[in-house]
Structures are given as structure tokens and as C-alpha cells.
Steps between C-alpha positions, in 0.01 A plus 500: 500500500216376279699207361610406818126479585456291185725276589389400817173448370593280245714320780228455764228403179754211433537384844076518544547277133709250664309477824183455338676157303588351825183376594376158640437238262158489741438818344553456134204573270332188338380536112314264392648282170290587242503176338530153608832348412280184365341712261747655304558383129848343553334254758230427296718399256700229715117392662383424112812311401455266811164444442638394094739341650324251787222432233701413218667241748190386652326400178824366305454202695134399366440321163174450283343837648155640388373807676145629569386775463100643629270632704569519848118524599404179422376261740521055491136522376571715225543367138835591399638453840370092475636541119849609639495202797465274231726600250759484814465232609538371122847710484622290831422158388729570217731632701524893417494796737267729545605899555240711654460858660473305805167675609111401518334421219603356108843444698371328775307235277836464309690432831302302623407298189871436394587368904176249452720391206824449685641791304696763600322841629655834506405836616665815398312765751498838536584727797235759653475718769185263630573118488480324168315163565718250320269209444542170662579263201773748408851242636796716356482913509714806458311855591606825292483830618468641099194409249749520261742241630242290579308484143869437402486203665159372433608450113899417574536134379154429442428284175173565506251783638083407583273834528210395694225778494633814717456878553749782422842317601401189316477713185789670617708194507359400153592791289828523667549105407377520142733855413787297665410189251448748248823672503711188576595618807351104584517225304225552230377127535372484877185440485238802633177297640214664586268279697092627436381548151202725672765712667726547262311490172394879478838594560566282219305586280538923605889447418371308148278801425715828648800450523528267150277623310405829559821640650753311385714520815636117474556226224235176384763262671504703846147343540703123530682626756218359797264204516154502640353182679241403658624208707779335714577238260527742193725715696724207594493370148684825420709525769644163461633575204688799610866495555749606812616849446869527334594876573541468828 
């Protein structure tokens, strides 16, 4: 008697089971997706090879290249910014191209010098959540979602690199530029030009004191790896004799 009890309560729990599957799809619970399909590491992955990808082709088309690097608070009235114009607009008469961040700033003047030159002007910009103001001189631009691949393409192809004075991602770009040079990950002879003897003096003359001297941390010859000038024509006279880049 009790298993025939059991029994039919085992039967009539499987038939409440079944009944409670055959709902409306109305009446389905929603969960939320925890995470965004665009997010996930295997995307990321495909997002950062296109953006290697469209900027490798983009620039593989442009010869003689020379890219800026600064500050991006500086206005036409300011020094360096007049210092950059010119030195653009020297780079376009003789026909080179001019890479910038594309922003306000050192890479405006460069832009806009190097297009009063009849050169070519390029921006490679970066992608926020706010607009990025991309500045009028710029002709030719990729944006980049990733810092990363966008420094990447700041120093791909260039045969020379100009350091006007800058704040934290100027020096940034620097260091990152000299340890590449330095560990001939690029070709050791591109010339390093940094534009402001003022500016770039101390840090000069702190590397000459701590890091050679006192520390040890790098070699005599690591100290030829840059050049500091004061003017456009001593930063062309360097540049000039620089020579297209052969491991690309």
C-alpha cells in the first residue's frame, strides 16, 4: 500500500515537472549576459589585429616620413608651436611627410607647417568616448581605438623622430623610442631630435649625471643615441641626412 502511494507521487511530481516546462516563450525568465560579447578577450584579439592591419596598409603607401611628437597644449603664439610650423613647412618644400597625433598643439603646427610646404600631412588619431578634435591641417588619418596600436604607428616607417617640448606622453614616447633604438628593435641610426636645448637640457644632463655616472644603468655611447637643437634648420640638417627605413 505504501509503495503504491509512492508511486503515484512520484508519477503526479513528474507530470507537475513537465507542465511547469511548457510555458510561453512570453513567460520565459530573462538573465541578463554578464558580459558584452565585444568585450571578451577573443574579440579583442581580432579588433587589435585590424587595427595592425588597416595601419600598416595605410602608411605603406607614404615615403620620406618624419613624425612629431609634443605638447598638445600649445597654442600658434607659443614658441615651439611657431618652431614646429616652421620646421614643417621646411619638411614639405622638400617633399617629406609629416606624421602627427593628429590633435591640437606640437601636431597641429607640424600639420599645418608641412601642408604650407606642399607636403604630405598625416594624422594617426585616437578614439575616445568624447570627440577627439583632429586638427584642420591634418589631410590623411586613421583613428585607433588602442594607445598601444597607435604609438605603434606613430614610429612605423618613420626615418626620423622630432621631440618638441611635451608633458608625460611626450616623455613617454621618448623613452619608449630610445629603448627601441637601444635594443635594435629599430634601426640604431635614425636619428632622435629633440627640438629646445632649454627643455631638454636638464634631462640631459640628469641622464649624464644619474643614470651614467652615478648608477650606471646605461653605456657612454647610449648618450649618442638623440640630438638636441635649437632650431628648424639644425633639425632639418639632420634629418636630411637620414635614410628610408629598410625593415619594413
Amino acid at each position: 500500500m505504501v509503495e503504491l502511494k509512492n508511486r503515484n507521487s512520484m508519477a503526479k511530481n513528474r507530470r507537475k515537472n513537465r507542465k511547469s516546462l511548457l510555458v510561453p516563450a512570453k513567460e520565459l525568465p530573462v538573465f541578463a549576459h554578464p558580459h558584452d560579447w565585444r568585450h571578451s578577450f577573443h574579440w579583442r584579439i581580432f579588433r587589435i589585429m585590424a587595427e595592425f592591419v588597416d595601419g600598416f596598409q595605410f602608411l605603406a603607401d607614404f615615403k620620406k616620413t618624419v613624425t612629431f611628437f609634443g605638447s598638445a597644449r600649445f597654442n600658434e603664439k607659443n614658441k615651439w608651436y611657431k618652431i614646429a610650423q616652421e620646421l614643417g613647412r621646411i619638411l614639405g618644400k622638400a617633399r617629406y611627410t609629416v606624421i602627427t597625433g593628429g590633435g591640437p598643439g606640437i601636431m597641429e603646427a607640424g600639420n599645418r607647417g608641412v601642408v604650407e610646404g606642399k607636403g604630405e600631412s598625416v594624422g594617426i588619431n585616437i578614439q575616445l568616448p568624447y570627440e577627439q578634435r583632429i586638427n584642420p591641417y591634418v589631410k590623411k588619418s586613421r583613428g585607433f581605438y588602442y594607445f598601444f596600436t597607435r604609438k605603434v604607428m606613430l614610429s612605423f616607417s618613420a626615418q626620423a623622430y622630432v621631440f618638441f617640448p611635451g608633458g608625460y606622453g611626450t616623455l613617454d614616447e621618448l623613452l619608449e623610442i630610445l629603448t627601441l633604438v637601444q635594443t635594435k628593435k629599430i634601426y640604431e641610426r635614425i636619428p632622435i631630435i629633440l627640438v629646445g636645448k632649454d627643455f631638454w637640457g636638464d634631462l640631459d644632463e640628469w641622464m649624464k649625471k644619474k643614470l651614467l655616472d652615478q648608477y650606471q644603468t646605461i653605456d657612454r655611447e647610449d648618450l649618442n643615441l638623440y640630438h638636441i637643437v635649437d632650431t628648424p634648420k639644425e633639425a632639418f640638417a639632420i634629418i636630411k641626412k637620414s635614410k628610408p627605413r629598410k625593415e619594413f
